[in-house]
N, C-alpha and C positions, 0 to 999 in steps of 0.2 A: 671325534671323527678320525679315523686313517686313512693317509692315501699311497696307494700303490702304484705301481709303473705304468705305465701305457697301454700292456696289454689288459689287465686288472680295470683299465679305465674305458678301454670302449666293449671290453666284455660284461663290464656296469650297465654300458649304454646301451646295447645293444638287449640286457634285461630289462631293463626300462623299457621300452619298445614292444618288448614280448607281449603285454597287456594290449594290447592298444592295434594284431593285428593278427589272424588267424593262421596259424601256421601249425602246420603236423612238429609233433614233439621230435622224432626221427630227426626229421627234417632241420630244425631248427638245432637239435643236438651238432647234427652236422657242419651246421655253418658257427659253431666257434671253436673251431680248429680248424689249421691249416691243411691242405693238401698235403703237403712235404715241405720240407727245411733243408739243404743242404750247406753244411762247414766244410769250408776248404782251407787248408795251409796253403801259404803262398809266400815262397822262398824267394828273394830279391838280392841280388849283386845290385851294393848300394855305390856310389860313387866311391867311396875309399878303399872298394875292396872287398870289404869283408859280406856277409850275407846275413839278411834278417830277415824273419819270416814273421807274416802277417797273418792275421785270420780276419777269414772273408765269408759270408752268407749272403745265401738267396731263398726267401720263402716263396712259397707259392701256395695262397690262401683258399680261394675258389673261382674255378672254372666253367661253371654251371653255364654262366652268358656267353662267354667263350677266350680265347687266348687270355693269358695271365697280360696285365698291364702293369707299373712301378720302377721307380726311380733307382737308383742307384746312388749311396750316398758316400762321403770319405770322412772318416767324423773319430774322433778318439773314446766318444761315449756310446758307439753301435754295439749292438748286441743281439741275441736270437731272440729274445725278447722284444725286442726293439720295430727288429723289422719283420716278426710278426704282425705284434700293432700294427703298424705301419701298413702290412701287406693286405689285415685286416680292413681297415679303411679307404684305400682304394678301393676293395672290393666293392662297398656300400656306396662309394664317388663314383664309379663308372654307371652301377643301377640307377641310382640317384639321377642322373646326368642321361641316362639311358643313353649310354654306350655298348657296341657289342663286348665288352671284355670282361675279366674276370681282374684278381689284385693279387697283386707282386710287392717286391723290395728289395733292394740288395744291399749290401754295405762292406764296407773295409774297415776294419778297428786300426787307424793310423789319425798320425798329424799333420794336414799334406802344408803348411806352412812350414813343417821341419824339411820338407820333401824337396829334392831339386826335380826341375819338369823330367829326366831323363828317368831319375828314380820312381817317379807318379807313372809316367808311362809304360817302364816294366812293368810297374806293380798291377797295373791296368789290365795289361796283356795278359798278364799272368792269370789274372781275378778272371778274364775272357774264357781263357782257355779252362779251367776249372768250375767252370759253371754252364758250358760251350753245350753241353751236353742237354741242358734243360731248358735252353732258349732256342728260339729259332722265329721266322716271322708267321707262323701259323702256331707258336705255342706258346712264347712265351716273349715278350717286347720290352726290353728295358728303355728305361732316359733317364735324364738326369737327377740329381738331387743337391742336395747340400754337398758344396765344396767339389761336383763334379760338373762339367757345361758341354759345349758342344764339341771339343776337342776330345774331351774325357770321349763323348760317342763314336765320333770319328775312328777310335782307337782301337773301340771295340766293335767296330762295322767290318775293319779291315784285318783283324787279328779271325775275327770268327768267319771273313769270306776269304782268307787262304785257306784254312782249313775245309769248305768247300771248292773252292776252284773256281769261285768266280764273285763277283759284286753284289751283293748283300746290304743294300740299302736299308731295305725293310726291317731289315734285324733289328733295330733301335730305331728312335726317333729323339728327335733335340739337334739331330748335324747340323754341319753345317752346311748351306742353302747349295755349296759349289757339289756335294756329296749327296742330294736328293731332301737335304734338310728344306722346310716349309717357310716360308715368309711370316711373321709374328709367335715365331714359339721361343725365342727367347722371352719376350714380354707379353707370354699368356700368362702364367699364373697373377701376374698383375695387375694387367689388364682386367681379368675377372675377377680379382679382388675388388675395381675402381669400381668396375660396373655392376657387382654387388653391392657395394657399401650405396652407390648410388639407388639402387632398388630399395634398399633398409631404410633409407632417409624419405624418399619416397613414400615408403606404408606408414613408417612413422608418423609424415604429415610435418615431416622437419623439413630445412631447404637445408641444403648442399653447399649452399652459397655462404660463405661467413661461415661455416663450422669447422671449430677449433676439433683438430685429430691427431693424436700421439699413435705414433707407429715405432715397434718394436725389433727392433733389427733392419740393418738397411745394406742388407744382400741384393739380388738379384729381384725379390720378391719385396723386400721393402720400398727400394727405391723407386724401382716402377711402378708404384701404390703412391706412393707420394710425388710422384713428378705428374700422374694422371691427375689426381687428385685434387690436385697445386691449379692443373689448367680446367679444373671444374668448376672451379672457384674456390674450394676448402681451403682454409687457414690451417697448415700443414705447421704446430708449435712446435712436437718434439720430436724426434729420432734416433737411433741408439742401436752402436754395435757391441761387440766385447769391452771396446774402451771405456764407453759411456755413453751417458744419452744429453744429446744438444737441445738448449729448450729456450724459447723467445715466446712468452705470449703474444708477441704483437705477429707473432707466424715468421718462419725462416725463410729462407733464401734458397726453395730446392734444387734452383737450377746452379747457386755457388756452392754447396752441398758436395751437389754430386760429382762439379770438376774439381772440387779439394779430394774425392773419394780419390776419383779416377787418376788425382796426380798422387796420392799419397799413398800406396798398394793398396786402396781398398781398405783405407780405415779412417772414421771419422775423428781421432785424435787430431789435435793442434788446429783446427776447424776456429776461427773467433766467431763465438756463440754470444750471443747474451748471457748464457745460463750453461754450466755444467750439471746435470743432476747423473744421479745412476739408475740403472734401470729399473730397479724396485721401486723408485718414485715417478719413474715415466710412466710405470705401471698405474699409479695412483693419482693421476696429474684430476685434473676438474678440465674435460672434455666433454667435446657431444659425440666423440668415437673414439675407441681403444680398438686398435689395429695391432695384433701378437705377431709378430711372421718371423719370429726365431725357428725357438725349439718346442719341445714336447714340456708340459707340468709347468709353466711360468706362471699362469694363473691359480696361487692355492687357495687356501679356504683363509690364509692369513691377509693375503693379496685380495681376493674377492672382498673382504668384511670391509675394506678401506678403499676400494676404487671407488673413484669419484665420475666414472663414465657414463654417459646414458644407453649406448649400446656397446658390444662387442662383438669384432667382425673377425673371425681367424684365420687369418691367411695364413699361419702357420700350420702342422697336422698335431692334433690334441695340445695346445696351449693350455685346454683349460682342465683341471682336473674333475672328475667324476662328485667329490662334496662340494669343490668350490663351486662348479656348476648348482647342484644344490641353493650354495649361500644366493647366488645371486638371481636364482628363482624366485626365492625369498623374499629377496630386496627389489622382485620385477625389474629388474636388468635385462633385456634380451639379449641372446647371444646368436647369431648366426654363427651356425656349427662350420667348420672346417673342410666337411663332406660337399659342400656347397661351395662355401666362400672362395674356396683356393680350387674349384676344378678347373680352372682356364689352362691347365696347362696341359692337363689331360686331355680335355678338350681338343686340342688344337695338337698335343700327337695323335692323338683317334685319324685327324684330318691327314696327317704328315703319313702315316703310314697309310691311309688309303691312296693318298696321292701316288705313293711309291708304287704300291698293287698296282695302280693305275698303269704306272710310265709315266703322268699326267699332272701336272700341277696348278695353281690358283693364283690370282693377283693377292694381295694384302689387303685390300678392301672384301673380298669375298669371305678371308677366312676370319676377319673380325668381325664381318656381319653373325657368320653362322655361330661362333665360340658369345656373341653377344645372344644370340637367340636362344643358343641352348640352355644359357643360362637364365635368363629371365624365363622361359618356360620352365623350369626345375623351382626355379624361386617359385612362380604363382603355385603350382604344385604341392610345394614343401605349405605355403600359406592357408588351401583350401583342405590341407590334412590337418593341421594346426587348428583350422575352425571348424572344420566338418565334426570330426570326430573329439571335442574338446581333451584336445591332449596338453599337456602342462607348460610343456616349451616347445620353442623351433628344431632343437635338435633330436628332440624326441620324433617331432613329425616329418623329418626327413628320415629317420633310421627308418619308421614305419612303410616307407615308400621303397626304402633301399631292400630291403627285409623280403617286403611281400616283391617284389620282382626278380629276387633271388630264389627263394623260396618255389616260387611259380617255376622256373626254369629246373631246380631240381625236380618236381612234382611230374614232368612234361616227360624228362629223361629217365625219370626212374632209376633202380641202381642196379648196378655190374656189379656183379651179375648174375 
């Protein structure tokens, strides 16, 4: 077996699918390339002086449902490649999810931990103004992503409404609440991880209650998977950032966890654990849930032959690779696919920016009801394609869903010109 990059991986998935659901060839040609890519150099006066220049993209994959949607990420392994993929999978997240938008990405090839906040912020601005052109809040809606939050938006709300002349809320979503930002969108994507894994243990016919879960990175997306989790009742064993992964079978301490994070910049080193392991064995622990919510490939086909998991729920975007999905077919593993598991957060800018459109905003209980509804209807969904039509896995019968509702919207519009 070989495995390729990310984009090679959901361009796999997305022909896996192809069988399983009626689409004009055109048509379907269409949807595996993006819209457009744009690279930008972006030249920074760094604290000492001197100037370094960064490169920055932003894809834009398909618009067919309507405005580009996608994160924005600050990562040293970003690439055109990268946020391709990436832009690609949104696209199928928002259908899925039946959202109005279409799928975006952006990204900055940097280290923002080598970064002082003053330097992050130029570089921000800079990335704004260099991409200013292709966003806007009827075209194109960035947020956040890895290593950028609500300040990172903030930055670029108010870089791209000087250049109009006036307040531009809409233009992004993730701000913060004082700037039009929404109540629970820092802890959507987690939130909709909890309330998925909770829905998987549910059709499984497993309880919630008592199950041992390793969670893969503990950002923004990890932690609040595991602090829900924790008050679900799950025996939350392991967790693991770049340092390593902390591991207690008798279940951790996520609420001392998290104030070690929060006093420590945000790393789980020096944490007194029961257990040091490293990630490739948090990978492999003997769980009743393997939660990824890193990166992109942690899942291989080396890694799949040896998890010891009974499901796998990916809160990160592509964890799992295209053979190693595969192996664990094989070995009936289920996987809730990523296009699902991690949309809460999408979700809930869908909400932020409408709210904006509005003038108009929502209590915290409203917008958790709706990001909980949308998801559990996507889930039943994703499960009566999975049986209706005997397709092989879960991730296959949500692309099926993502696909044809895409698919249908180009059909509707026809082509320009």
């Amino acid at each position: 077996m070989t495995e390729g990059g990310p984009l090679d991986n959901m361009l796999a998935q997305m022909e896996q699918a192809r069988e399983y659901v009626d689409i004009d060839d055109g048509i379907f040609e269409r949807l595996k390339s993006p819209e457009r890519t744009l690279t930008v150099s972006l030249p920074v006066r760094m604290d000492d002086g001197s100037v370094e220049v960064f490169e920055g993209y932003r894809c834009q994959f398909d618009s067919a449902r309507g405005p580009f949607k996608g994160g924005i990420r600050f990562h040293p392994t970003v690439s055109k490649e990268e946020v391709a993929a990436l832009a690609g999978w949104m696209t199928w997240k928002t259908a899925l999810v039946d959202l109005p938008f279409g799928g975006a990405k952006g990204g900055i090839v940097c280290q923002p931990k080598e970064l002082s906040e003053r330097e992050i912020e130029q570089l921000t601005r800079r990335y704004t103004e260099g991409i200013r052109r292709m966003i806007g809040p009827e075209i194109d809606i960035p947020a956040p992503d890895m290593n950028t939050d609500e300040r990172t938006m903030a930055w670029i709300m108010d870089t791209y409404s000087m250049y109009q002349g006036y307040a531009v809320p809409e233009v992004v979503t993730g701000k913060p609440p004082e700037i039009g930002g929404t109540a629970g969108r820092v802890e959507a994507t987690g939130r909709g991880v909890a309330v998925v894994t909770e829905e998987t243990f549910e059709y499984l016919g497993t309880d919630l209650d008592g199950a041992d879960v390793a969670i893969q990175g503990f950002g923004n997306v990890g932690s609040v998977t595991a602090r829900l989790l924790d008050e679900r009742g799950a025996n939350v064993v392991a967790v693991s950032d770049v340092t390593g992964a902390l591991y207690d079978p008798d279940g951790l301490d996520v609420q001392a966890v998290s104030a070690h994070v929060a006093d420590n910049g945000g790393r789980l080193e020096g944490y007194d654990a029961e257990e040091y392991v490293t990630n490739d064995d948090l990978l492999t622990l003997d769980v009743d849930a393997l939660i990824p919510a890193a990166i992109e490939d942690v899942v291989t086909v080396d890694v799949a032959e040896r998890l010891q998991a009974d499901v796998v729920v990916e809160a990160a975007n592509g964890p799992t690779t295209f053979d190693a999905a595969a192996v664990l077919r094989e070995r009936g593993v289920p996987v809730v696919p990523d296009i699902l598991a991690n949309a809460g957060g999408v979700i809930v800018s869908y909400l932020e920016w409408v709210q904006n459109s509005q003038q108009y905003s929502w209590e915290l209980e409203e917008v958790n009801r709706d990001l909980e509804d949308r998801l559990t209807s996507a889930f039943d969904e994703m499960l009566a394609a999975y049986e209706r039509k005997g397709i092989p896995d879960l991730r296959t019968a949500a692309y099926t869903i993502a696909l044809e509702r895409t698919a249908e919207a180009h059909e509707y519009r026809g082509l320009f010109p």
